[in-house]
C-alpha positions as CSV (number, residue, x, y, z in Angstrom):
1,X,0.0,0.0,0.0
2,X,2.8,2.2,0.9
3,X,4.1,1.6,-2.6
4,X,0.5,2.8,-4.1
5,X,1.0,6.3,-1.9
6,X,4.5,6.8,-4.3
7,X,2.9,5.5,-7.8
8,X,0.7,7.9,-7.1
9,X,3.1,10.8,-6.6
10,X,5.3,10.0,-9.7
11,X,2.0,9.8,-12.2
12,X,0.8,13.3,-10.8
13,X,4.0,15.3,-10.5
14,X,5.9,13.1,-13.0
15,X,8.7,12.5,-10.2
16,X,11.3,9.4,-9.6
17,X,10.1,6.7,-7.0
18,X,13.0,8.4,-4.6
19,X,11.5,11.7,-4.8
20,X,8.2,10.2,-4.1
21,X,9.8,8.7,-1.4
22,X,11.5,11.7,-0.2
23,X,8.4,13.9,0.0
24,X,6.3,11.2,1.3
25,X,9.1,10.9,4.0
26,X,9.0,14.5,5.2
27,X,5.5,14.7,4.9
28,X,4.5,11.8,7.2
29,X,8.4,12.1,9.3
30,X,7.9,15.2,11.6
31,X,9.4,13.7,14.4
32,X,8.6,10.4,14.6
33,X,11.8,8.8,15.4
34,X,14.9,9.6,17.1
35,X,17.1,10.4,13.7
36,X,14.9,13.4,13.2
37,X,15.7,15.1,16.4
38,X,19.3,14.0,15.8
39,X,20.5,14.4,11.9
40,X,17.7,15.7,10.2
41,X,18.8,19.7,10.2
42,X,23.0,18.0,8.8
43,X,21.4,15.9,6.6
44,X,18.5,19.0,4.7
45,X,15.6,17.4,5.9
46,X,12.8,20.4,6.2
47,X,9.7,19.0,6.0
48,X,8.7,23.1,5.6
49,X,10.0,22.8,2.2
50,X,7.1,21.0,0.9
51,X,4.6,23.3,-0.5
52,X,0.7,23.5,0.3
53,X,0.0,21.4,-3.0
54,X,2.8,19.2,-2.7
55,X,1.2,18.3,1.2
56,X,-2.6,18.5,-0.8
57,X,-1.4,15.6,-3.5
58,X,0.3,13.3,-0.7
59,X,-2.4,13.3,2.0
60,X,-4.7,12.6,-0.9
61,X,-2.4,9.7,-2.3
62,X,-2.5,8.1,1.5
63,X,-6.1,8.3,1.4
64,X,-6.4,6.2,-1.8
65,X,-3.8,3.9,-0.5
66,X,-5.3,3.7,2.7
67,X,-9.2,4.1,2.1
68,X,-10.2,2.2,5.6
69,X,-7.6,3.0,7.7
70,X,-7.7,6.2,10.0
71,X,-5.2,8.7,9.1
72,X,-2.8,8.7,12.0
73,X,-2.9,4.8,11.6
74,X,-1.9,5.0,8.1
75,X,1.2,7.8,8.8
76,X,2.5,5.3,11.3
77,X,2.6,2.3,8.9
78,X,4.2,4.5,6.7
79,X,7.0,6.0,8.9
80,X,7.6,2.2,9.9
81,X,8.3,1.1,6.0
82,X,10.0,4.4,5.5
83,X,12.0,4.6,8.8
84,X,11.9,0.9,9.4
């Protein structure tokens, strides 16, 4: 399912799989595990640097993904296949 959220992505913004990835990552990633409090900032993680439409198109492709699954549910099986 996770996989659907980044097809998703690359059809509508014509992006690679690791971009998909990327901004699926700092949408869902805000803190959620200890390398973001630790690396994030060295390593140019901002999840700020997503714009308003960017945020619209991936909450909507985790909805599609995840039609029966509360949101907060689906953000934390994400961050798990992400993050591990």
């Amino acid at each position: 399912m996770v996989e659907a959220v980044f097809s998703a992505l690359m059809k509508q913004e014509g992006i690679s799989q690791e971009e998909a990835r990327r901004r699926t990552h700092l949408h869902i990633c805000g803190g959620c595990c200890n390398w973001y409090g630790s690396k994030a900032k060295e390593a140019g993680f901002d999840p700020a640097s997503l714009t308003a439409q960017e945020r619209a198109r991936i909450k909507a492709a985790i909805k599609a993904a995840f039609p029966d699954t509360e949101a907060e549910t689906a953000v934390k099986l994400i961050h798990t296949y992400i993050c591990g």
